[in-house]
N, C-alpha and C positions, 0 to 999 in steps of 0.2 A: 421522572427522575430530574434534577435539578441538574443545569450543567455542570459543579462541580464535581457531582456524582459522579458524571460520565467520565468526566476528568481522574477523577480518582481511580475507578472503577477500567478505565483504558487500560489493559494489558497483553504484552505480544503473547498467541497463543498459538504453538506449534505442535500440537497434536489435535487430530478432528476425528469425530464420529463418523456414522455414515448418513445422519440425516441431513435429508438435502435443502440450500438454501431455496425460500421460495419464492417465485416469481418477485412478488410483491413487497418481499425483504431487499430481495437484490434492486429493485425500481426505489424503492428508498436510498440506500446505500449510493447507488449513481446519480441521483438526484441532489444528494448531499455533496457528492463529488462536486457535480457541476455551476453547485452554489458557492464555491471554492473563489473567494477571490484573485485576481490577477495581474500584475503591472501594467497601469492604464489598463484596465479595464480589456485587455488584447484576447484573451481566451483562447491561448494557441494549445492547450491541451484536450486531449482525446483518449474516451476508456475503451481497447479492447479486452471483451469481459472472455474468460478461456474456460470453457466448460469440457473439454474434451480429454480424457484421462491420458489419453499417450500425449497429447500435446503440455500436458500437466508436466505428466515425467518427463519431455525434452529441456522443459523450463526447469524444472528441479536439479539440470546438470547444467545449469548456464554458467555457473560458478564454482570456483573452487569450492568451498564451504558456505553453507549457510540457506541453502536453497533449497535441499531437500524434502523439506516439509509441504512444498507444492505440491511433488506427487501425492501425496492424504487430503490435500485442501479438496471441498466439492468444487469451489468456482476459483478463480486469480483474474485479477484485472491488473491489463498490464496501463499503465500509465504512459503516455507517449506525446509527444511533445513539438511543435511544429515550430524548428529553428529560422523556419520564414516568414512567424508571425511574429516570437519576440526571441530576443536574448539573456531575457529572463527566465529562461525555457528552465532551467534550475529550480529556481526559488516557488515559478510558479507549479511544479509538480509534485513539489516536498508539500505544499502549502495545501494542496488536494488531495495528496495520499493520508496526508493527517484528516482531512474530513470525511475522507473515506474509513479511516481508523477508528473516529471516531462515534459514527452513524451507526459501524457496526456493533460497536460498543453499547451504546443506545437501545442497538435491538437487541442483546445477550449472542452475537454472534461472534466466536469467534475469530481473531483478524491477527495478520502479522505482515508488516513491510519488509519485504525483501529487498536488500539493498540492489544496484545494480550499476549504478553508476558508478565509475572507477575502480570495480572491482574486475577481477579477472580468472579466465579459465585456463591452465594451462597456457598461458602466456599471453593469450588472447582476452580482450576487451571486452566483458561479457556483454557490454550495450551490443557489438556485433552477434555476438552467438544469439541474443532475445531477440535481433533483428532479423535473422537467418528466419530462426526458426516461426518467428510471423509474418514473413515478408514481407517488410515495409520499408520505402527509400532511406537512403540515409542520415537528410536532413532532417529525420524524426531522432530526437534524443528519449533516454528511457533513464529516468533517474531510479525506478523502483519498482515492483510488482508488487498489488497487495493480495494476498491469498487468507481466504475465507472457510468459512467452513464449524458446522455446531457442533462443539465440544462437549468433554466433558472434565476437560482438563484447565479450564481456564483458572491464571494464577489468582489468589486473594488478592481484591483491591490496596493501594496503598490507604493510607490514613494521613489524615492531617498530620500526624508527628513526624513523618517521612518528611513534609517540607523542609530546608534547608535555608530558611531565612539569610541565614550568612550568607548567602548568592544575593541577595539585595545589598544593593549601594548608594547612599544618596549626594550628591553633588553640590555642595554650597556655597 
């Protein structure tokens, strides 16, 4: 597939089958992660990969809305972000969960970002509640979760005509 393919073909998909991702899909997918560029080069991000179903479903209630689809995902990698390596801990986890998006995309899997940053659970921060429930310090941030998993739902690719050229602007 040609990268634009992938690009095209990149769709959040929230409904999963029950086959399971394997080994060697998922060592792709992470590997694509961790070819993820970084500010200066710092690499302060870290995947942990959550295979375990009730741990699925505590992440599935991180948030108010939008997160439920974890508990069907087979795997969710949670994205986690080392605020004492850079302050770019943002830019640099958006930047990796997109190549995590898109890898899996690549291989016909599945994939959907779950927000996490700035969102909230009942009043609560859900970075704390995803932190609870994996237990890791605080100076780890979690911009996002990506939750995986082989469909059979996944949406039509878009098409070249989707593009919206009027979002280009040239500067003279």
């Amino acid at each position: 597939m040609e990268f634009i393919d992938v690009l095209l073909k990149r769709r959040s998909t929230r409904k999963f089958n029950d086959n399971p991702i394997t080994k060697d899909e998922l060592d792709k997918i992470l590997k694509a992660g961790l070819l993820a560029p970084s500010s200066m080069n710092r690499k302060p991000i870290s995947f942990l990969v959550v295979e375990r179903k009730e741990t699925l479903a505590e992440l599935a209630q991180a948030k108010d809305h939008g997160a439920e689809l974890l508990k069907d995902a087979d795997k969710a990698i949670v994205v986690i972000a080392d605020t004492m390596i850079s302050d770019t801990w943002c830019e640099d986890s958006s930047i990796a969960l997109t190549y995590l998006h898109l890898a899996a995309t690549d291989l016909g899997i599945g994939s959907c970002w779950v927000q996490i940053h700035m969102r909230k659970k009942d009043g609560v921060y859900a970075e704390k509640v995803v932190r609870d429930i994996i237990k890791i310090d605080e100076h780890y941030r979690i911009a996002g979760i990506m939750a995986l998993g082989h469909s059979d739902d996944i949406p039509q690719p878009h098409t070249m005509d989707d593009i919206d050229k009027g979002k280009i602007h040239f500067l003279v």
